[in-house]
C-alpha positions as CSV (number, residue, x, y, z in Angstrom):
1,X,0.0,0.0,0.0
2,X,1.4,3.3,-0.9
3,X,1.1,6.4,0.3
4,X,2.0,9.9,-1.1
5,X,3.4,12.9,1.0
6,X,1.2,15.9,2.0
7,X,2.2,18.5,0.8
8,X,4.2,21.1,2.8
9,X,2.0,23.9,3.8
10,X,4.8,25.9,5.7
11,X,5.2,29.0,5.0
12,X,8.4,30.0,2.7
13,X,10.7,33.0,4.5
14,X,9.7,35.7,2.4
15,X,6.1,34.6,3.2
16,X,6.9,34.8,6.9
17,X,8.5,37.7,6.0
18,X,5.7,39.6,4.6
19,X,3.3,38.0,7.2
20,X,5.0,39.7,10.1
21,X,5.4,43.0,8.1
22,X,1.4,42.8,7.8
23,X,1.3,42.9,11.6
24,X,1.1,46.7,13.3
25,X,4.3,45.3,15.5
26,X,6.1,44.2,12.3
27,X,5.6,47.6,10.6
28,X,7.0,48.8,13.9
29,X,10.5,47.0,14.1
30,X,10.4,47.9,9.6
31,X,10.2,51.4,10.8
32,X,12.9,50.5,13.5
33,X,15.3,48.8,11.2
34,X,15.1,51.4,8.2
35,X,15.7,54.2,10.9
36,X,18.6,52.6,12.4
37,X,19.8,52.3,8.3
38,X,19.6,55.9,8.4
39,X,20.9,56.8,11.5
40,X,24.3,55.1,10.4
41,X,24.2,56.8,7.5
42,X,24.1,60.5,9.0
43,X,27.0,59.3,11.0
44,X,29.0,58.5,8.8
45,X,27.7,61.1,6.3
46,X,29.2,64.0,9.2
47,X,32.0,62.4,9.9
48,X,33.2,62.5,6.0
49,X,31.5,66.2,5.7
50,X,33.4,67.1,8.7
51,X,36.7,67.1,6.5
52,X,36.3,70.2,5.0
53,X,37.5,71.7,7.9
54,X,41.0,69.7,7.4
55,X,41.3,71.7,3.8
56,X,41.0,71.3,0.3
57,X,43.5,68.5,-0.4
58,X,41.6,66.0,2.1
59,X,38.2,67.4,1.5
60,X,38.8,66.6,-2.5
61,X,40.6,63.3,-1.6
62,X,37.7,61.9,0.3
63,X,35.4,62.7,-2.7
64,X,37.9,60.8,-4.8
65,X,38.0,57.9,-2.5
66,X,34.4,57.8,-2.7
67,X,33.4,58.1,-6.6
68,X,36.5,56.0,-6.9
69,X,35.3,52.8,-5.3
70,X,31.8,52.2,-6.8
71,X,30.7,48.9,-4.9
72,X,30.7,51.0,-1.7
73,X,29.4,54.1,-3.3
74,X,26.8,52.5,-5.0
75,X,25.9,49.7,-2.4
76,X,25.4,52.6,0.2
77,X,23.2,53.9,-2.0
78,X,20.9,50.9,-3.2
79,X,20.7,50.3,0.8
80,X,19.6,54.1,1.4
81,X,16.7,53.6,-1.6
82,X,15.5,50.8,-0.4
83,X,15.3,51.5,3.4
84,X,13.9,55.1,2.3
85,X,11.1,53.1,0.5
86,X,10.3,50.9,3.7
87,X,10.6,54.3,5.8
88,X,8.2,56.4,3.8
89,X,5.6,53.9,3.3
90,X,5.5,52.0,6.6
91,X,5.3,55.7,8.1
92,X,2.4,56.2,6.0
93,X,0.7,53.3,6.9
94,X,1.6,53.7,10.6
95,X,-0.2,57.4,10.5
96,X,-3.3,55.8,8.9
97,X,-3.5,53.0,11.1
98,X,-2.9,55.9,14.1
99,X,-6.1,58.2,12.6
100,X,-8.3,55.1,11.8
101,X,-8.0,54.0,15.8
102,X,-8.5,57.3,17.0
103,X,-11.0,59.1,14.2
104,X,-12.7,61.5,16.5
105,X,-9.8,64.6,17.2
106,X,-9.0,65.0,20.7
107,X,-11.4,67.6,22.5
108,X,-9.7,68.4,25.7
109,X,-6.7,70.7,25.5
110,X,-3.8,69.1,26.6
111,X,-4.8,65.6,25.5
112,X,-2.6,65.5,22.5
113,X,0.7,64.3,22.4
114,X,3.3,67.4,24.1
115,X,6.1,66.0,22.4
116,X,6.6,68.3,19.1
117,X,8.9,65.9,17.7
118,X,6.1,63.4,17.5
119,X,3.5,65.9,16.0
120,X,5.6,67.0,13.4
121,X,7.0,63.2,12.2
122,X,5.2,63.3,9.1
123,X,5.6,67.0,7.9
124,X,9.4,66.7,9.3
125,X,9.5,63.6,7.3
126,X,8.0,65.4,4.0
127,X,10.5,68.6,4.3
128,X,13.2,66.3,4.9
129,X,12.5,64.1,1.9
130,X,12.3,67.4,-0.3
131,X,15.7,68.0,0.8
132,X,17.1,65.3,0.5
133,X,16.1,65.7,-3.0
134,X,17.3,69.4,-4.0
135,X,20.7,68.5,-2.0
136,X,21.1,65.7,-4.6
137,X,20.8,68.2,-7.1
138,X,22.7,70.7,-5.6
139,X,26.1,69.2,-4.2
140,X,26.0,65.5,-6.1
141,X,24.3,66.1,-9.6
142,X,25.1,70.0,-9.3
143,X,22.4,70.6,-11.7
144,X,21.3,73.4,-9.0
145,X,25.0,75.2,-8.7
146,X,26.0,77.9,-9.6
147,X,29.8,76.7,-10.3
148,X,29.5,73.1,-10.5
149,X,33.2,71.3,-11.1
150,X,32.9,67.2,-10.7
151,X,35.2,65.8,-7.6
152,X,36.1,69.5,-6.8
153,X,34.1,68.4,-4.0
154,X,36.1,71.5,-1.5
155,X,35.0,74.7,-4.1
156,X,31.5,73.1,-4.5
157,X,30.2,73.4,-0.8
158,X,32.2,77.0,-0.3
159,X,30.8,78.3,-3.5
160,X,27.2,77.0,-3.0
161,X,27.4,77.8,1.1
162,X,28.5,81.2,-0.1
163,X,24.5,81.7,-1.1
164,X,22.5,82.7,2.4
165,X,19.5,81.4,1.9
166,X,21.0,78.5,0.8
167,X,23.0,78.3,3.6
168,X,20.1,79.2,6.0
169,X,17.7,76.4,3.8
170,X,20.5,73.6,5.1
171,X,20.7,75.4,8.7
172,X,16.7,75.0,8.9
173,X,16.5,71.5,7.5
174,X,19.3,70.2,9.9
175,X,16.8,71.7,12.5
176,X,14.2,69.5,11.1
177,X,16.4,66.6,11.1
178,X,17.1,66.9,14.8
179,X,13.5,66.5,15.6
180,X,13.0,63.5,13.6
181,X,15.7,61.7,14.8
182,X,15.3,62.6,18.3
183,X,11.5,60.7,18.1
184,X,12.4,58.3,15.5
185,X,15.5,57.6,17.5
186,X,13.3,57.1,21.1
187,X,10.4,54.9,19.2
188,X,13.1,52.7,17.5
189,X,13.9,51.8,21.1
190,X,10.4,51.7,21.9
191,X,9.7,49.0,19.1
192,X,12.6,46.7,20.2
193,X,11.7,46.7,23.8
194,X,14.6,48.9,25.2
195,X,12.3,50.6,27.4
196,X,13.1,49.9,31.2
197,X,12.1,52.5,34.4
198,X,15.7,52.2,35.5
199,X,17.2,53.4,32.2
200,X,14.9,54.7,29.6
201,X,15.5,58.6,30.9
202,X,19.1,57.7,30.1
203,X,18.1,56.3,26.3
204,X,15.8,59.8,25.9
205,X,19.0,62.1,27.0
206,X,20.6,59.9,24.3
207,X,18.4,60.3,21.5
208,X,18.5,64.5,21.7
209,X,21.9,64.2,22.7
210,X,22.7,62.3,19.6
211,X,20.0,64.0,17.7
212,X,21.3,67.6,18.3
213,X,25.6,66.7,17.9
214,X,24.2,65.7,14.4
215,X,22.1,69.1,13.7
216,X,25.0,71.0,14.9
217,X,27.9,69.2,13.0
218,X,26.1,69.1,9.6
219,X,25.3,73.1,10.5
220,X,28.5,73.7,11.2
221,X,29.9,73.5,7.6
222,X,27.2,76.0,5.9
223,X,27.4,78.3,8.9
224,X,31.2,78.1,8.6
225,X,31.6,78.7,4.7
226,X,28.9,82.0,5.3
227,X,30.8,83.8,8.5
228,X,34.6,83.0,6.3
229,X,35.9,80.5,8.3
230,X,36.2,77.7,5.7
231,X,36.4,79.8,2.2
């Protein structure tokens, strides 16, 4: 007598995969994961910007290093797109999920959330996004500067920082970028369960400690190039 196998009804990984995601905790620890993506990525974004104040030769030669070894150039920036992807729509879908379980608006003054960081996520968000985009253009692409010159990566950021409201535009949207952080920052420690009575005060001090060293560092440069000091 013979018998024939059942066939296997377990889910594959990606299906487990996109199971979880569908779940509000999995959109959660997506939003988590991207921002941690991106919180790298400022880092180390700074800490290479921060060269300009060593001068033109090392400024120009950590351009060259970068355009010069594509997998890493390139790989940073396929893992950016697609963790920018996750971000933007997961945030969506988190806000919609937030109005549809609360649709009638809070009544009471002093009901809503005080945290501005947390009121702002999705217009900081949007702003941020738009720069994001028009900084492409303007010190990557250069389609938005005045004196472009590819891999003159030092004349580039005096020249176009030499513009105040440019200047300003980048002071403001670093500004931004420290509120976001700060909240995205103390929910991505929310969603992986780092909370604790004992030391979550000391993970908040982090987060807008962390969040304003990175507004002030990436301000620094703009701010530096308008009052002469890097020119």
């Amino acid at each position: 007598m013979s018998s024939t196998a059942a066939p296997s009804t377990l889910p594959t990984r990606a299906q487990r995969v996109a199971l979880f995601y569908r779940d509000l905790v999995g959109k959660k620890f997506a939003m988590a994961l991207s921002g941690v993506v991106f919180f790298g990525f400022v880092i180390g974004h700074m800490a290479g910007n921060l060269q300009v104040f060593l001068g033109r030769q090392k400024f120009n030669d950590y351009a060259a290093f970068l355009h010069g070894t594509p997998s890493l150039l390139w790989g940073t920036r396929l893992v950016l797109l697609a963790s920018l992807i996750i971000h933007v729509y997961t945030g969506v879908s988190l806000a919609r999920h937030s109005r549809a379980a609360r649709p009638v608006r809070y009544q009471v003054k002093g009901q809503r959330h005080p945290n501005l960081a947390a009121r702002t996520m999705l217009l900081s968000g949007a702003v941020l996004g738009a720069f994001i985009v028009y900084h492409l253009l303007h010190l990557t692409l250069g389609t938005v500067h005045p004196d472009f010159v590819h891999l003159d990566a030092y004349d580039n950021v005096v020249k176009g920082f030499s513009v105040a409201p440019v200047a300003i535009a980048y002071v403001v949207a670093m500004s931004l970028l420290a509120l976001h952080l700060y909240h995205g920052a103390w929910s991505m420690f929310q969603s992986m369960g780092l909370t604790h009575p004992r030391y979550t005060p000391a993970l908040r001090k982090f987060a807008a400690g962390a969040s304003i060293l990175l507004a002030v560092g990436f301000s620094s440069i703009p701010l530096a190039v308008l009052f002469g000091i890097v020119s």
